[in-house]
C-alpha positions as CSV (number, residue, x, y, z in Angstrom):
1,X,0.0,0.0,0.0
2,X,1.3,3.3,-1.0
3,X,1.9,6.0,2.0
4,X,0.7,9.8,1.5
5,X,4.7,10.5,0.2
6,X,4.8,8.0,-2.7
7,X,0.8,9.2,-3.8
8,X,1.9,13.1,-3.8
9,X,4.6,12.1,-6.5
10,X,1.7,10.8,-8.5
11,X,-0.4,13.8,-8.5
12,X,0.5,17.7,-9.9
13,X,-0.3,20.3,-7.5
14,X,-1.5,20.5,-3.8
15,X,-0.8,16.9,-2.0
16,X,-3.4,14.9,-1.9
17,X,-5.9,14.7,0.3
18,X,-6.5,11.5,2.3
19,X,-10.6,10.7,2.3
20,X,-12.2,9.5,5.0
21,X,-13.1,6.7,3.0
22,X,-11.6,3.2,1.5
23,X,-11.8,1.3,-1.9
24,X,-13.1,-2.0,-1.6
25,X,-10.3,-3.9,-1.2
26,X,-9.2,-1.2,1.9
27,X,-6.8,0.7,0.0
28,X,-6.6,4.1,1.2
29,X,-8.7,6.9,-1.5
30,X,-7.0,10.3,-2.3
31,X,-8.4,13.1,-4.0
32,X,-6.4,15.8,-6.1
33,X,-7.9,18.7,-5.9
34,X,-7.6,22.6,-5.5
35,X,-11.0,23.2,-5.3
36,X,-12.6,23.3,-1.7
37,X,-16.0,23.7,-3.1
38,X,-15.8,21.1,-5.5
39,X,-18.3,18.3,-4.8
40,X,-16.4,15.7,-3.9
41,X,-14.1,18.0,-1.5
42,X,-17.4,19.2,0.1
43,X,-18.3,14.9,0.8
44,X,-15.0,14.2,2.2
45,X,-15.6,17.5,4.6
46,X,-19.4,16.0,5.7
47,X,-18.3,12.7,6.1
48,X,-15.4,13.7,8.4
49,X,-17.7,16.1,10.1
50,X,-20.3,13.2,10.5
51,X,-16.8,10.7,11.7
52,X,-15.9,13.0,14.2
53,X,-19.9,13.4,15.5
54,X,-20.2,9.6,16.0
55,X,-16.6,9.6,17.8
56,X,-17.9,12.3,20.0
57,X,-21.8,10.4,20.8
58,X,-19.5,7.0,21.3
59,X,-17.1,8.5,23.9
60,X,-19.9,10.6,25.7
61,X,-22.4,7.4,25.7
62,X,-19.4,4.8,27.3
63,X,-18.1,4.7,30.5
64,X,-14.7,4.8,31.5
65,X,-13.6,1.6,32.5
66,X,-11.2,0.1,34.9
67,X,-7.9,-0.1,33.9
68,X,-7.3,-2.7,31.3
69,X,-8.0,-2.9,27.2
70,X,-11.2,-0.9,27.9
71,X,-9.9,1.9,29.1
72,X,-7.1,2.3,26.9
73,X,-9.5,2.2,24.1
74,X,-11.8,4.8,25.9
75,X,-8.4,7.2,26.4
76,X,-7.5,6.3,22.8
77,X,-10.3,7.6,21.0
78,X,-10.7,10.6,23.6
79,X,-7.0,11.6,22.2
80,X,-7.2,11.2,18.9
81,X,-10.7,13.1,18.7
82,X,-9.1,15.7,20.6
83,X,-5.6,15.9,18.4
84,X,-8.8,16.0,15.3
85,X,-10.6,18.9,16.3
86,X,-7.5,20.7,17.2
87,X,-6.3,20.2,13.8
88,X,-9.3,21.4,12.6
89,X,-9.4,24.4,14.4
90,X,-5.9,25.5,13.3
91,X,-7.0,25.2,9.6
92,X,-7.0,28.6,8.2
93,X,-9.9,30.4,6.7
94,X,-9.8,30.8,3.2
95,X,-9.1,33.8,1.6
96,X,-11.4,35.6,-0.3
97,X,-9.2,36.6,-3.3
98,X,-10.2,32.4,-4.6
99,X,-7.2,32.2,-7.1
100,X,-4.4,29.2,-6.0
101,X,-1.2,28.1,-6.9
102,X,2.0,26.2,-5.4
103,X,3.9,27.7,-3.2
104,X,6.8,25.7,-1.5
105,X,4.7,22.2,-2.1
106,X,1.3,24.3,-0.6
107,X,-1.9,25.8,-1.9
108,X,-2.0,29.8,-1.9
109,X,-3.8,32.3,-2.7
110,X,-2.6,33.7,-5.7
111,X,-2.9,37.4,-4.5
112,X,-1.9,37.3,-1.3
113,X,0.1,34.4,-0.8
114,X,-1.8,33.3,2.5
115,X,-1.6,29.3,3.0
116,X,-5.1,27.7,2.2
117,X,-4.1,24.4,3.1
118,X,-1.9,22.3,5.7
């Protein structure tokens, strides 16, 4: 299976953007894109909104258990839906100037050079 590294040498562009979702055989999907708005962009965005949702219901509906597999998998997800939304919160806003291009392996704006994407 090919990591993020080896499937941004394939594509032209921003990197790739891992999708919340797999092909049937498990293989990791990637979209190439510079459009945000773009339909399939605007998916990816719901379906990880709707991820992180059901993270959040799961942890808030289970108790923590006593030490043991449980409760590492209980402090697991708490983590990594933190580590998520704190990545999402550091996302910057787009710009309203909505012309791209590459700058040092990221998406800009055009006008004003402001990073679009992480």
């Amino acid at each position: 299976m090919a990591d993020v590294k080896e499937v941004s040498q394939m594509f032209e562009g921003s990197p790739p953007r891992l999708l919340p979702w797999t092909r049937p055989d498990g293989a990791p999907c990637y979209l190439s894109t510079d459009d945000p708005d773009g339909r399939l962009s605007v998916l990816a965005d719901a379906v990880e909104g709707e991820l992180l949702a059901a993270a959040e219901a799961l942890l808030n509906e289970t108790e923590v258990l006593p030490a043991g597999p449980g409760a590492d998998l209980h402090a697991a997800l708490r983590d990594v839906l933190r580590i998520a939304v704190s990545r999402g919160d550091r996302l910057p806003e787009p710009c309203d100037h909505g012309e791209t291009r590459l700058c040092e392996g990221r998406t800009c704006c055009r006008v004003c050079r402001r990073q679009l994407y992480l």
